[in-house]
C-alpha positions as a Markdown table, in Angstrom:
| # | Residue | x | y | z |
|---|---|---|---|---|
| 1 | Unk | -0.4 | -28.2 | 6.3 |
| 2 | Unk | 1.2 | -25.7 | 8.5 |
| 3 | Unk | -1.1 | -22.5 | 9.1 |
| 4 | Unk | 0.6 | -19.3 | 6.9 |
| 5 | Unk | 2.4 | -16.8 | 9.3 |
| 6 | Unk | 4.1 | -13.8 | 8.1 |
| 7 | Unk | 6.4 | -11.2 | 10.7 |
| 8 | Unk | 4.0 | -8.5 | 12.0 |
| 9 | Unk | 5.0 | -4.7 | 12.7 |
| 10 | Unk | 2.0 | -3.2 | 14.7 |
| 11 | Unk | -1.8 | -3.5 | 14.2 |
| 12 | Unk | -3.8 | -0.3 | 14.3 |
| 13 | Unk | -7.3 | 1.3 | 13.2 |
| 14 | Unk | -7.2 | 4.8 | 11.5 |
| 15 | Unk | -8.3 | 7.1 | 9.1 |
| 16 | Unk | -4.9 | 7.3 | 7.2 |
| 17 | Unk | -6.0 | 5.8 | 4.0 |
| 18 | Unk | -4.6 | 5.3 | 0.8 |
| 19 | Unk | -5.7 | 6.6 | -2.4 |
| 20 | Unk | -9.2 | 6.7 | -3.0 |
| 21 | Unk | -9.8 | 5.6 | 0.5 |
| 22 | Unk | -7.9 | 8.9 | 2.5 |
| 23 | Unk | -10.0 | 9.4 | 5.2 |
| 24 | Unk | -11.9 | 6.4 | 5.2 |
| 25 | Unk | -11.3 | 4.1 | 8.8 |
| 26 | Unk | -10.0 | 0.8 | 8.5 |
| 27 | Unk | -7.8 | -1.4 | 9.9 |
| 28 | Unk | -4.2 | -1.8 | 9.0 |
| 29 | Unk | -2.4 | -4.5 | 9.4 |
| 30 | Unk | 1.4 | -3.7 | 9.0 |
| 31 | Unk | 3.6 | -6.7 | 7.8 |
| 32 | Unk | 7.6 | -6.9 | 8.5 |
| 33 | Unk | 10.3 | -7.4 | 5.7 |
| 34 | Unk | 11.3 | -5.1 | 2.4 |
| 35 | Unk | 13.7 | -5.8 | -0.2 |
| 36 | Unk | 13.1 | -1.9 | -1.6 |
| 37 | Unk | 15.1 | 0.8 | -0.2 |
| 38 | Unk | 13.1 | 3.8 | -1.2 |
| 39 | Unk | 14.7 | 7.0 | -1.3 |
| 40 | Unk | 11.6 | 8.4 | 0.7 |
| 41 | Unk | 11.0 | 5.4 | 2.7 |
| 42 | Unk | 9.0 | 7.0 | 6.5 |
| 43 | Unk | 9.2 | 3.4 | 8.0 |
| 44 | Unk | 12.9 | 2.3 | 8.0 |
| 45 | Unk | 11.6 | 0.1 | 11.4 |
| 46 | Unk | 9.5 | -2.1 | 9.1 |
| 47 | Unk | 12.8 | -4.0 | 7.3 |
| 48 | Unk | 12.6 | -6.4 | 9.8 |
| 49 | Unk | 10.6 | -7.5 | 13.1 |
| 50 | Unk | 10.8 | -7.8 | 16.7 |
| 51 | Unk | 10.0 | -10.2 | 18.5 |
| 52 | Unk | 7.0 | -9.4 | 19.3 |
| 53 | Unk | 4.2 | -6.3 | 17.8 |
| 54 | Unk | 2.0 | -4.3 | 19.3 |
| 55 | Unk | -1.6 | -4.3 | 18.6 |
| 56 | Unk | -3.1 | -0.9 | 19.2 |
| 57 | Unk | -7.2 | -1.4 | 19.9 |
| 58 | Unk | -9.7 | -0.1 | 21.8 |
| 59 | Unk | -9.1 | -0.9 | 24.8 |
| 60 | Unk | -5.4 | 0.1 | 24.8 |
| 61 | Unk | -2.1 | -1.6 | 23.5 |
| 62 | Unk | -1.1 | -5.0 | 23.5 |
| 63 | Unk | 1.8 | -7.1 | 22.6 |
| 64 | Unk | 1.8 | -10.3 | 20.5 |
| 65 | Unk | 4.3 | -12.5 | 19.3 |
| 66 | Unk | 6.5 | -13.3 | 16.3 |
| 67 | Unk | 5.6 | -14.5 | 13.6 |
| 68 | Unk | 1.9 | -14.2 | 13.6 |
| 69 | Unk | -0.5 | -17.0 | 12.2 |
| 70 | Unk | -3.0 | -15.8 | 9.6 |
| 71 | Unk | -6.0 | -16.7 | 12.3 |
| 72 | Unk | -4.7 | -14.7 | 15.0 |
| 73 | Unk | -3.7 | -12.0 | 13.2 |
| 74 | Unk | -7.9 | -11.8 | 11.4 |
| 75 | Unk | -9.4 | -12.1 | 14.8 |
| 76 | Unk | -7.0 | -9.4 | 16.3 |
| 77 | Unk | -8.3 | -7.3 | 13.4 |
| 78 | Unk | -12.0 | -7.8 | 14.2 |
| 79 | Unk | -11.3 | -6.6 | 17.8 |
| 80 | Unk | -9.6 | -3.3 | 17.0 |
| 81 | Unk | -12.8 | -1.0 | 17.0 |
| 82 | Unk | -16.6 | -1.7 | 17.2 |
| 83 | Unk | -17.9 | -1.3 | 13.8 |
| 84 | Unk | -21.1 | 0.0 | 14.6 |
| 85 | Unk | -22.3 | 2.2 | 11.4 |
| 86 | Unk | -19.8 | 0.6 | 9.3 |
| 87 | Unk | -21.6 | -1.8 | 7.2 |
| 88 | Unk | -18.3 | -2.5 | 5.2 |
| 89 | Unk | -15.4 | -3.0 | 7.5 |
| 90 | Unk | -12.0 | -2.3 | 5.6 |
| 91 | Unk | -8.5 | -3.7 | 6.6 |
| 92 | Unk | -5.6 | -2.8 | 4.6 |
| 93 | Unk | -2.5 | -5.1 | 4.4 |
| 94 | Unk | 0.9 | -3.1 | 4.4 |
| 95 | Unk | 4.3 | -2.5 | 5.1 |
| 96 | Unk | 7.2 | -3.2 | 4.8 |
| 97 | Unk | 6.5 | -5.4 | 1.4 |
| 98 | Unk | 3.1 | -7.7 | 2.5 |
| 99 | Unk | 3.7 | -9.9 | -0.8 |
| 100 | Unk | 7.0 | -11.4 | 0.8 |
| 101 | Unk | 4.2 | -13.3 | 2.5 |
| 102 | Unk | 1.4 | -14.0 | -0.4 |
| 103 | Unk | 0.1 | -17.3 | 1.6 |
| 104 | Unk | -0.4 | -15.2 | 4.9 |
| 105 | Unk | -2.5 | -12.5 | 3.0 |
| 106 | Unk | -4.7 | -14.8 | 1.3 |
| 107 | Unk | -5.2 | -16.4 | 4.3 |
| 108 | Unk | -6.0 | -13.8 | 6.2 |
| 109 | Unk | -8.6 | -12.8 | 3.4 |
| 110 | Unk | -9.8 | -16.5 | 3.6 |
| 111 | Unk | -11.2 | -15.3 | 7.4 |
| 112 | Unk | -12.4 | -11.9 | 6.9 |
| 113 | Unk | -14.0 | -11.8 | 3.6 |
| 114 | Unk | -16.9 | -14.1 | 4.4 |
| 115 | Unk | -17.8 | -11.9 | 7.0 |
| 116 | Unk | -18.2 | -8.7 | 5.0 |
| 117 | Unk | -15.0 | -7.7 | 5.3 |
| 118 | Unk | -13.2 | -6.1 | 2.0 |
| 119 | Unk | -8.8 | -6.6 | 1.7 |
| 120 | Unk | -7.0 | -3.7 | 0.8 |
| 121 | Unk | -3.0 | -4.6 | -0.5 |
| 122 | Unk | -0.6 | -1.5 | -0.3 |
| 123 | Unk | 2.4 | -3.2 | -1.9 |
| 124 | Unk | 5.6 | -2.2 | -4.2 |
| 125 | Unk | 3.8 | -3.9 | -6.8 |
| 126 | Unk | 6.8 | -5.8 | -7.9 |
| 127 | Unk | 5.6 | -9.6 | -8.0 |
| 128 | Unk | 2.8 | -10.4 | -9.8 |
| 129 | Unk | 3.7 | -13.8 | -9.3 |
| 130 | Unk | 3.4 | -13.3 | -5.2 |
| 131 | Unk | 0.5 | -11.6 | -6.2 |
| 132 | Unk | -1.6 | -14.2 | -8.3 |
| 133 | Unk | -1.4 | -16.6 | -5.1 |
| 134 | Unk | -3.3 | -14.4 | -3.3 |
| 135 | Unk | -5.5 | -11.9 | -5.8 |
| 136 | Unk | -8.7 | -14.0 | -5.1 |
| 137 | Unk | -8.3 | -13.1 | -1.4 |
| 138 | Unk | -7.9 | -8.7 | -2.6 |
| 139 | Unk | -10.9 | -6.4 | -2.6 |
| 140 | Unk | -8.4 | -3.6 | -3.9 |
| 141 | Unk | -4.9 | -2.8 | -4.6 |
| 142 | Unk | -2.6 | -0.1 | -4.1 |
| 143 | Unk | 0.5 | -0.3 | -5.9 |
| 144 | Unk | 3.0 | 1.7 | -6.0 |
| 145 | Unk | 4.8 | 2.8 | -9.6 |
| 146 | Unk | 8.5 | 3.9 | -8.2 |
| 147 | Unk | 10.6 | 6.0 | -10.7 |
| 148 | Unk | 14.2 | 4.9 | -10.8 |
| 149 | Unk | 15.6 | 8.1 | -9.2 |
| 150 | Unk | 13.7 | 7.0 | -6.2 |
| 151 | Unk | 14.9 | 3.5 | -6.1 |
| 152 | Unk | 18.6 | 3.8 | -6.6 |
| 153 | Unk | 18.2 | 3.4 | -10.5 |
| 154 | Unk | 15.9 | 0.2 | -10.5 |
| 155 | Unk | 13.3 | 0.4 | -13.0 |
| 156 | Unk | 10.5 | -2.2 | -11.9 |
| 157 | Unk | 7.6 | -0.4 | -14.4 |
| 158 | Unk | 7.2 | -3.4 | -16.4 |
| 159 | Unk | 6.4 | -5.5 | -12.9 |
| 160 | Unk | 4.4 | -2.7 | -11.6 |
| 161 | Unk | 2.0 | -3.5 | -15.0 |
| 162 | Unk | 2.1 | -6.9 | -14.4 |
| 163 | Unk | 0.8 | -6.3 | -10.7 |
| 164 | Unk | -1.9 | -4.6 | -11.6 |
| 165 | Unk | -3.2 | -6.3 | -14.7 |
| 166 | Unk | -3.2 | -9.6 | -12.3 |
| 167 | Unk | -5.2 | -7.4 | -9.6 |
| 168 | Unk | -7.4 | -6.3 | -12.6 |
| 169 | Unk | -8.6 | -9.7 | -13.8 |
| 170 | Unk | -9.2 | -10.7 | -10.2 |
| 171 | Unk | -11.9 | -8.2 | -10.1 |
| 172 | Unk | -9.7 | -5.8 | -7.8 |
| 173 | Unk | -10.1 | -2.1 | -8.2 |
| 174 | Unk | -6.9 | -0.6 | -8.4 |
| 175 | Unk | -5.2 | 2.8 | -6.9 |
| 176 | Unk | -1.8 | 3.5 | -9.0 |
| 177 | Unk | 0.7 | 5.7 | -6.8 |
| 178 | Unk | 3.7 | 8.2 | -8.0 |
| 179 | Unk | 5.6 | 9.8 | -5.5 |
| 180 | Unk | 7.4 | 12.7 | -7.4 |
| 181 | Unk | 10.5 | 14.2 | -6.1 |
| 182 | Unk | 12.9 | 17.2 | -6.6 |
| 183 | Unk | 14.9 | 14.8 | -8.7 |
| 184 | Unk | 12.5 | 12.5 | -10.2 |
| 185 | Unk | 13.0 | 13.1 | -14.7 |
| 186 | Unk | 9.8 | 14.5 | -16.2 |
| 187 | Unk | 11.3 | 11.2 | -19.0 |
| 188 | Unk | 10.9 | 9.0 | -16.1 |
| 189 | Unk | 7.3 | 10.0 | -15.5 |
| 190 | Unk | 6.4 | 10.0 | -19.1 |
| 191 | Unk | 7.7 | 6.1 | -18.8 |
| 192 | Unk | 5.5 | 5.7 | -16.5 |
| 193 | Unk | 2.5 | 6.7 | -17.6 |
| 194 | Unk | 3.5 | 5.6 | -21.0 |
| 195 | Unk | 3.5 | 2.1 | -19.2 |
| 196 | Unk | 0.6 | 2.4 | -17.9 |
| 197 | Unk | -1.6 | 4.4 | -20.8 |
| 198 | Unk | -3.3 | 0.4 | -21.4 |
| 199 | Unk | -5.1 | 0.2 | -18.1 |
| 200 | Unk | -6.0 | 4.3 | -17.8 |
| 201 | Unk | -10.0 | 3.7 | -17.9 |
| 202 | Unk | -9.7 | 1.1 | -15.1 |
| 203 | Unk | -7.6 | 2.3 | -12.5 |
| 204 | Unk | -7.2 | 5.8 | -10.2 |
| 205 | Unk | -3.6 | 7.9 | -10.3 |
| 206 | Unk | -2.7 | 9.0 | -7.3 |
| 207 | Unk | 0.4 | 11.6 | -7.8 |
| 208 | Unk | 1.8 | 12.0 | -4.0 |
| 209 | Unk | 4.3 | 15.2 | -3.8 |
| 210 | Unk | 7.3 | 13.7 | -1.8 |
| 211 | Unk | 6.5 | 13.9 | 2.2 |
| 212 | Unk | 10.8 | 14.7 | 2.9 |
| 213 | Unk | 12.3 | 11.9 | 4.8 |
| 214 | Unk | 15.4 | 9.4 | 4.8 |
| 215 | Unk | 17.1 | 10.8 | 1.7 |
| 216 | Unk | 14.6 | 12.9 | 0.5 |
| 217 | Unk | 15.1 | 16.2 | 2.5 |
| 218 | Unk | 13.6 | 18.6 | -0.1 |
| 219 | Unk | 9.8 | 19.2 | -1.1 |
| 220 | Unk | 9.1 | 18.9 | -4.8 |
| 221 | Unk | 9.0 | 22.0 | -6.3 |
| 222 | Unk | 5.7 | 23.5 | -7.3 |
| 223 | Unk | 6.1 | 24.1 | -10.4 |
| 224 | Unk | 7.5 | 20.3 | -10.5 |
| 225 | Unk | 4.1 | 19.0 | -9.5 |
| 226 | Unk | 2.2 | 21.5 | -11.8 |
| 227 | Unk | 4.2 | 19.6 | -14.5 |
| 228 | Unk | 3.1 | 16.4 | -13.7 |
| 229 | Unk | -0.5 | 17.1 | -13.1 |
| 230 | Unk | -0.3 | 18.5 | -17.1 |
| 231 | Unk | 1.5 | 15.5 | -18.0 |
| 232 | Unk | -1.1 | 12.9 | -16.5 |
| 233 | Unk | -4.0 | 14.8 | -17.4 |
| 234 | Unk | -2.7 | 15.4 | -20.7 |
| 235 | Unk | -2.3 | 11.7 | -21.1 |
| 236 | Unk | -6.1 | 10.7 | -20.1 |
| 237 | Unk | -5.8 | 10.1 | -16.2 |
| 238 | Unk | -8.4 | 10.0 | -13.7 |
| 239 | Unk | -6.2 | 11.5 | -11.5 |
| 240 | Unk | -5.6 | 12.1 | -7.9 |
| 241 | Unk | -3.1 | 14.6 | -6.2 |
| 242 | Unk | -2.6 | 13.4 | -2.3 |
| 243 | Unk | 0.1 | 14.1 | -0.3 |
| 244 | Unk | 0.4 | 11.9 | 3.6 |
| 245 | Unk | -2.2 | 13.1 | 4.9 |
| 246 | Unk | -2.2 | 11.4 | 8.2 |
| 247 | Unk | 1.1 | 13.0 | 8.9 |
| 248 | Unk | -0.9 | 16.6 | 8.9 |
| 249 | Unk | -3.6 | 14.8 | 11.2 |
| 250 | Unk | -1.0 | 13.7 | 13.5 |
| 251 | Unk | -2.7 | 9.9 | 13.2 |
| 252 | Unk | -1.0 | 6.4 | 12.8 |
């Protein structure tokens, strides 16, 4: 059987985080491909790949080809950065969309994992199905919960359950993440968290004030967030409010 390979962006250690995680250092692993066009998307260069991605480590940059088997790609991660005093080395799969590519991710998990390594997913959260292939191989999730103003009038919420249910009963802890907008319905959130009122007690909510970019050229209004953080609290949240933080720390 031929070894899973999935398109590759870049490959890069930081503290940019996600979630619970902000300013914790891992690894990230950026996959290629989207089928989303998010009105606040800051990575436009990840719909598709070149032919070949860089791999940013320690001892400067590097370029590897298109696309990337599963075993390259887990030993380029273990060279990034020595992991002295880290006695639980993080990578976190991203994007683009990483579950395009569900065989490469639990493939890649397949490496690490017995090595004491944990798998973080940052996905769209809109296939469970792609998902369940690889769940076994996923420490923790990050899913996003897009509101249809932000997706050109798509509402995935039921999908975005399903994703995280599936990460759920694989034992994943899960991160939930909203970004609001200046045009994002207060009825849209109240979907959402509607939605997602039967897993409250076992995941985070991470509500992420819109970082302008691509379409988005306005920052949501204070009293907008305000609003929201009433709206989730309200409703029983352990909640989170994070905006990109590694943009402020001028890291990858």
């Amino acid at each position: 059987m031929q070894e899973p390979r999935a398109p590759l962006i870049e490959m890069f250690w930081s503290v940019q985080g996600e979630g619970r995680f902000v300013g914790e250092s891992m690894a990230f692993l950026r996959v290629a491909t989207c089928p989303l066009r998010c009105s606040y998307c800051d990575t436009p260069h990840s719909y598709t790949a070149a032919a070949a991605y860089p791999v940013h480590g320690a001892r400067g940059e590097s370029q590897e080809p298109n696309p990337a088997p599963a075993s390259r790609a887990a030993e380029l991660v273990t060279s990034l950065r020595p992991l002295q005093h880290r006695p639980t080395p993080r990578v976190s799969i991203t994007g683009g969309e990483p579950l395009v590519f569900p065989a490469f991710i639990r493939a890649v998990g397949e490496r690490l994992r017995p090595s004491g390594w944990k798998v973080h997913l940052e996905t769209a959260a809109i296939d469970a199905a792609a998902l369940q292939l690889c769940a076994a191989q996923v420490d923790h999730l990050s899913a996003d919960y897009k509101l249809p103003e932000t997706i050109g009038g798509h509402d995935y919420g039921g999908a975005h359950v399903d994703c995280c249910d599936v990460a759920l009963r694989n034992g994943a802890s899960v991160d939930v993440k909203i970004v609001l907008t200046a045009g994002a319905t207060e009825a849209s959130l109240n979907r959402a968290l509607t939605r997602l009122q039967p897993l409250r007690a076992r995941i985070l909510l991470v509500l992420q004030p819109v970082t302008p970019c691509l379409r988005e050229t306005e920052p949501l209004p204070a009293a907008a967030l305000e609003r929201a953080i009433d709206l989730a609290v309200t409703a029983g949240f352990d909640l989170r409010v994070l905006p990109q933080v590694h943009k402020l720390l001028q890291v990858p």
